[in-house]
KEMI-445579 format. One record per atom (N, C-alpha, C): residue in one letter; z negated, x negated, y negated. Coordinates in steps of 0.2 Angstrom, whole numbers, plus 5000, padded with zeros to 4 digits. Atoms other than C-alpha are relative to their C-alpha. Layout:
AZXY/...
This chain:
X499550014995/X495749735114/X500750004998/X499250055002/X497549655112/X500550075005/X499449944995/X499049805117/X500649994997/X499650005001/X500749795116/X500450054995/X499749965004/X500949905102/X499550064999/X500749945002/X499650065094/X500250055005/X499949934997/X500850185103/X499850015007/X500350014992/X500550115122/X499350014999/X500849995000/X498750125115/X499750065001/X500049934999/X498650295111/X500050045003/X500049974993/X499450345126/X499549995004/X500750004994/X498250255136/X499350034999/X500549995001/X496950305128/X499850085000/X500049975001/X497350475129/X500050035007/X500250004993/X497550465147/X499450005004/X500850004999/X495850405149/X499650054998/X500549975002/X495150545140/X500150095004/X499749935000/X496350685147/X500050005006/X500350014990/X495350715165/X500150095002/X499849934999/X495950905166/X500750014998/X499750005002/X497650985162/X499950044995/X500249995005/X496651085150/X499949974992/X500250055003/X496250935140/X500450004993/X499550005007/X496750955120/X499849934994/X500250075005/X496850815108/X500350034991/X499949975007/X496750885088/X500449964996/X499950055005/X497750835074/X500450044993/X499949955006/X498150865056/X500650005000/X499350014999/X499850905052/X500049994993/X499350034996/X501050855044/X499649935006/X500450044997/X500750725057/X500749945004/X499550054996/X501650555067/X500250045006/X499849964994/X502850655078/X499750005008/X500050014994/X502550575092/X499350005002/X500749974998/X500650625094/X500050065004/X500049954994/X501350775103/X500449975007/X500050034992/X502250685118/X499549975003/X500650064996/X500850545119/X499550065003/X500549964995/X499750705123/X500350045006/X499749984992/X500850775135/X500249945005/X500150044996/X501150615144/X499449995003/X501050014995/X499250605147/X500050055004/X500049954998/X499550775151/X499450045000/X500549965005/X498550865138/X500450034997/X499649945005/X499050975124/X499849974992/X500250005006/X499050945105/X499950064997/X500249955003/X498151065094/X500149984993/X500050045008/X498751045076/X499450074995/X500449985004/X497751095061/X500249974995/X499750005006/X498751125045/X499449974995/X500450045006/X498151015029/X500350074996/X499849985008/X497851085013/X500549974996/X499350055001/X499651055007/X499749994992/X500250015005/X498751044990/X500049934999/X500350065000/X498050884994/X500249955005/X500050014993/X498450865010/X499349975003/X500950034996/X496650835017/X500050065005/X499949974998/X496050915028/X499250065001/X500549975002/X494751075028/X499750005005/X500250004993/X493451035041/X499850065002/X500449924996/X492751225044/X500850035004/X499549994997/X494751255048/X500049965007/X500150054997/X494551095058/X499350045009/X500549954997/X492851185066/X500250035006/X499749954997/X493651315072/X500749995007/X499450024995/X495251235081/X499349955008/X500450034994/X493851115094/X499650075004/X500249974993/X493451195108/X499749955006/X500450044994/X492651155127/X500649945003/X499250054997/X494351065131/X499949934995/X499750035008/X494450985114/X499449915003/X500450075000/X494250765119/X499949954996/X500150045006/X494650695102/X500550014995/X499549995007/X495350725083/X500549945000/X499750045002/X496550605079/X500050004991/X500250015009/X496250545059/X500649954998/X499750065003/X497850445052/X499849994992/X500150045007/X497550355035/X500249924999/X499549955006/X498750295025/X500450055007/X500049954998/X499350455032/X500950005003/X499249984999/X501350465039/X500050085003/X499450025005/X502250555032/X499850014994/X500349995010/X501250595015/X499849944996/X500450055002/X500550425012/X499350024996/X500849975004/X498850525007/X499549945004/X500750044997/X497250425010/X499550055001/X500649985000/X495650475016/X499549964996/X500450075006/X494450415002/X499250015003/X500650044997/X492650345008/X499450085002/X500549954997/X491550535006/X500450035004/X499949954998/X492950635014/X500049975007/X500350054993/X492650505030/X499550005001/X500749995000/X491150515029/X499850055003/X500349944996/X490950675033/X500550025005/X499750014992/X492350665049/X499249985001/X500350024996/X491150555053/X499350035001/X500549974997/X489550635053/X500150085001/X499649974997/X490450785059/X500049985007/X499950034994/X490750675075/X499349995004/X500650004998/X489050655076/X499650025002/X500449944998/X488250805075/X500350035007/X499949954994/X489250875089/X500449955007/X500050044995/X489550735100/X500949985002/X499150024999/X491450705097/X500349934998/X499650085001/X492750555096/X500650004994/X499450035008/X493850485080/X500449955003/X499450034998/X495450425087/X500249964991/X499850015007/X495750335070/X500749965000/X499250045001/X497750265068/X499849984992/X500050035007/X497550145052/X500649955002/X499550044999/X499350065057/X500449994993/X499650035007/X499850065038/X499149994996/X500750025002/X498050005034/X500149954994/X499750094999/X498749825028/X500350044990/X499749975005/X499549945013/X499550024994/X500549985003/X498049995006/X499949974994/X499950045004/X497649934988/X499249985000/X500650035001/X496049824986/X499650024994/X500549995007/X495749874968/X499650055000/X500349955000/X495350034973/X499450015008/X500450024996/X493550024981/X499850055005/X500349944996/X493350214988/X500650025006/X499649994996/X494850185000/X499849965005/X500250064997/X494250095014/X500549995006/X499350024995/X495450015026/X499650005009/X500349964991/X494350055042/X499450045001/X500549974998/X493250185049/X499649984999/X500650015000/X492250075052/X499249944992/X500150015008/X491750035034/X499450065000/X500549945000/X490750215036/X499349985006/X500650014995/X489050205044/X499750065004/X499849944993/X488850285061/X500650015002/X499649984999/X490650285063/X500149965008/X500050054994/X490250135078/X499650045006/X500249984995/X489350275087/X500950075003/X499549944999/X490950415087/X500849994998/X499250015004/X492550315082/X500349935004/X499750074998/X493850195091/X500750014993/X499550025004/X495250125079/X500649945003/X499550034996/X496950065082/X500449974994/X499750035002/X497849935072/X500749995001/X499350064996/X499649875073/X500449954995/X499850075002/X500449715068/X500850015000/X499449965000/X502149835067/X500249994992/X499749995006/X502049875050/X499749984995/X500150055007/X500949745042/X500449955002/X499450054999/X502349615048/X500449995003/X499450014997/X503649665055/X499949995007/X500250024992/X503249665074/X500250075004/X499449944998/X504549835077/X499949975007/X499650014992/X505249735090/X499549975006/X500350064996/X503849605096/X499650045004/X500449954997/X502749745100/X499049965002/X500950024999/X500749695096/X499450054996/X500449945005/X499249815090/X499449965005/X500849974997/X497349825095/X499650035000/X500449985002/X496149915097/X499450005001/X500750005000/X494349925092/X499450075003/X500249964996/X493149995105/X499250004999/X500750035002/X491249985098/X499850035008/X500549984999/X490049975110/X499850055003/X500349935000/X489050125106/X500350065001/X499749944998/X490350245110/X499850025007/X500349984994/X490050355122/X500450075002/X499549984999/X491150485131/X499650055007/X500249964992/X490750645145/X500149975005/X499650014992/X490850585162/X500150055003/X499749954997/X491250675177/X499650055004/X500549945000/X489450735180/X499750014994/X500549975005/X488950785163/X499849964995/X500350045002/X488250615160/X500649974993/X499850025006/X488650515144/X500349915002/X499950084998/X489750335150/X500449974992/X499950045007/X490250205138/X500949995000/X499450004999/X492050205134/X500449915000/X499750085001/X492250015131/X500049995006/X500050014996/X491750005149/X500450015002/X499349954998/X493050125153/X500849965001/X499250045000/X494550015146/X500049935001/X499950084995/X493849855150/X500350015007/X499850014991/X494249905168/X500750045000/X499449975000/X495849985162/X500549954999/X499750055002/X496349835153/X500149955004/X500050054995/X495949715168/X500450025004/X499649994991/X496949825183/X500450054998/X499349955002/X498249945174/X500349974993/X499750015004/X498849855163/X500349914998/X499850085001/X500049675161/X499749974994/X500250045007/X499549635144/X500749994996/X499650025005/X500449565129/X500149935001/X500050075002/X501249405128/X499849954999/X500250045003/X500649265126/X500249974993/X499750045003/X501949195116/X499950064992/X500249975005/X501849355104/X499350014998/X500750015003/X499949355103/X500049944996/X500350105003/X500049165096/X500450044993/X499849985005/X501349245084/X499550064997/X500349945004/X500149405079/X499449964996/X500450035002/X498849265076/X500249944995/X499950035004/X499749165065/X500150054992/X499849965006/X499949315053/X499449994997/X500550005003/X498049275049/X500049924997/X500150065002/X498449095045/X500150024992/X499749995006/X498749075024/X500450004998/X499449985002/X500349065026/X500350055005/X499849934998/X500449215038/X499850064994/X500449935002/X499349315025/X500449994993/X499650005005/X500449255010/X500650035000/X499249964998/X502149305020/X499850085000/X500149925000/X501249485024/X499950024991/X500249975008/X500749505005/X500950014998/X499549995003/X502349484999/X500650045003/X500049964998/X503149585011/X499850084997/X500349965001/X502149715007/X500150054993/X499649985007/X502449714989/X500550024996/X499449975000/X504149724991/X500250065002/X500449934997/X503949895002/X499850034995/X500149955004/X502949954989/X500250004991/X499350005005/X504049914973/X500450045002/X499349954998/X505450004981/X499850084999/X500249945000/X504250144983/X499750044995/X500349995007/X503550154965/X500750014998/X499549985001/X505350154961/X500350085001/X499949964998/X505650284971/X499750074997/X500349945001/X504350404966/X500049994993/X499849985006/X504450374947/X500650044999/X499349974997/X506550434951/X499750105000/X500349955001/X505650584957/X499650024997/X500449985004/X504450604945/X500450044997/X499849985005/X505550604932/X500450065000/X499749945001/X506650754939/X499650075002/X500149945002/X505250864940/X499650025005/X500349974996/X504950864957/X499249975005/X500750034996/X503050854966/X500149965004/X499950034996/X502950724976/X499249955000/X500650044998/X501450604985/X500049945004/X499950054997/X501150444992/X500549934996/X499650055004/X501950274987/X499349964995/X500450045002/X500350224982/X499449945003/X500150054993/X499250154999/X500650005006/X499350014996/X500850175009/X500849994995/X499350005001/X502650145007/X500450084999/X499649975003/X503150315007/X499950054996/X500249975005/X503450454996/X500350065006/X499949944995/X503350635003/X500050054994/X499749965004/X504250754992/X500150085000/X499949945001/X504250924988/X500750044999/X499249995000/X505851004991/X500250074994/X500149955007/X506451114974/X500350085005/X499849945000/X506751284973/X500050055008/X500149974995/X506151334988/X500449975008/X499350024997/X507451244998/X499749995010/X500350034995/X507351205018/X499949915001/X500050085001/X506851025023/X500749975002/X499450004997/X508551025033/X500450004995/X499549975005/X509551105019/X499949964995/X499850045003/X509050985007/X500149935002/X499650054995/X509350835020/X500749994997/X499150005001/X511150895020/X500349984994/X499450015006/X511350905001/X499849935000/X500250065002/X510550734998/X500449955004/X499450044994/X511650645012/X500850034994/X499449985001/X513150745006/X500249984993/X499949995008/X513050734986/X499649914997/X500250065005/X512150554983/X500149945007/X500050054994/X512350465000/X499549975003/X500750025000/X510450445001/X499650045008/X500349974994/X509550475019/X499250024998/X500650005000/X507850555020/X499950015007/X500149964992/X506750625035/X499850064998/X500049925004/X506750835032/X499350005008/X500850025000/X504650855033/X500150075006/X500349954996/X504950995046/X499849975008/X500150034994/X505050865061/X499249985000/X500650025000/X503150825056/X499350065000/X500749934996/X502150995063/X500050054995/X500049985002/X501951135054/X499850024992/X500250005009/X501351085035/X500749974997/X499650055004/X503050965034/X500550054997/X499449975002/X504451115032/X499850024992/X500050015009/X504851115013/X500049944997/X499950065003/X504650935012/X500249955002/X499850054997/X505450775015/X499849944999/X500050085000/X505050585018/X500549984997/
């Protein structure tokens, strides 16, 4: 289904699931800020569930423990904002048969998908690469940051079928249903003129302009993390995404090293405490 951007998707789809003002939607932290207003727009609440800053992964028994009667879907980013960490193919796996056993939904953001590196086979560039993930997973693409489409504003999402969702007696309804009739009567759409443009990013010389793009983006960011490597300090990412998420020295706050980096080299970052409670300490 064609939407003006992953964000209005999100929301929508957040709304559609958030039928109580009870209603919680999980997520790992650090995490894309704005996953806490989209769930209060729907007029739900965000539960977060710190990663292992080790790895930043996330421990599903912690994960366990956070779902509750409320609880209407995890949200899973991969490549990850703000760490650039990946999920590699077994630790999806077991999201996914997690989802399964207990009759839950995988909101999946792969909006830096497109970053991903082909050589490496245990990274897959969508959920639904895993088997069973078409019974317990919708995914959301966007056409933002594999080409530049900030302003133009184009995503999609992928709605299998075989998903299935509480109704409002008990029963189990199909959630493609759900948005088909969401899609048809609440919603204008997208562009024409910017659909024609999301679909020529698939021509071979749309797929050539995004490759090289992409390449450039991540040279900058190889750059950047060697820079930090060499002084010392921990850092992640720059490998399937663009960024690098850095370990702030000497114990320092994310703010406080903000200030001195702006102040002493003229270098902006993002101070990692705006991104849920595992980012303080670290910066974008």
């Amino acid at each position: 289904f064609i939407c003006c951007g992953a964000a209005p998707g999100l929301i929508a789809i957040m709304r559609a699931l958030a039928a109580t003002p009870e209603a919680e939607f999980v997520a790992i932290a650090p995490f894309f800020p704005e996953y806490r207003p989209f769930a209060k727009a729907a007029g739900g609440n965000l539960v977060v569930v710190p990663a292992d800053t080790e790895h930043f992964q996330v421990n599903l028994k912690a994960l366990e423990q956070a779902i509750t009667p409320h609880t209407q879907a995890v949200i899973v980013n991969s490549p990850n904002n703000p760490t650039g960490t990946v999920l590699h193919r077994d630790a999806l796996a077991a999201w996914v048969d997690y989802a399964r056993r207990h009759g839950a939904l995988i909101i999946y953001d792969a909006a830096y998908e497109a970053f991903i590196k082909d050589a490496d086979s245990d990274v897959p560039h969508s959920i639904f690469e895993i088997p069973g993930a078409e019974e317990v997973a919708v995914e959301f693409r966007s056409f933002s940051k594999t080409a530049g489409f900030t302003g133009l504003r184009c995503a999609f999402t992928a709605i299998p079928a075989a998903v299935t969702i509480p109704g409002p007696d008990g029963s189990r309804i199909r959630l493609q249903d759900m948005w088909k009739r969401r899609q048809s009567t609440k919603y204008n759409g997208c562009p024409y003129i910017v659909q024609r443009a999301a679909e020529a990013v698939y021509s071979p010389e749309g797929q050539e302009q995004v490759r090289a793009t992409i390449a450039a983006y991540m040279a900058n960011a190889a750059r950047i993390r060697s820079g930090i490597e060499a002084m010392g300090l921990a850092c992640y990412g720059g490998i399937h995404a663009p960024y690098i998420w850095v370990k702030t020295p000497d114990g320092m706050g994310s703010w406080e090293f903000f200030d001195l980096l702006l102040s002493r080299t003229s270098l902006v970052c993002t101070p990692g405490a705006g991104f849920g409670p595992s980012g303080e300490g670290y910066v974008r």
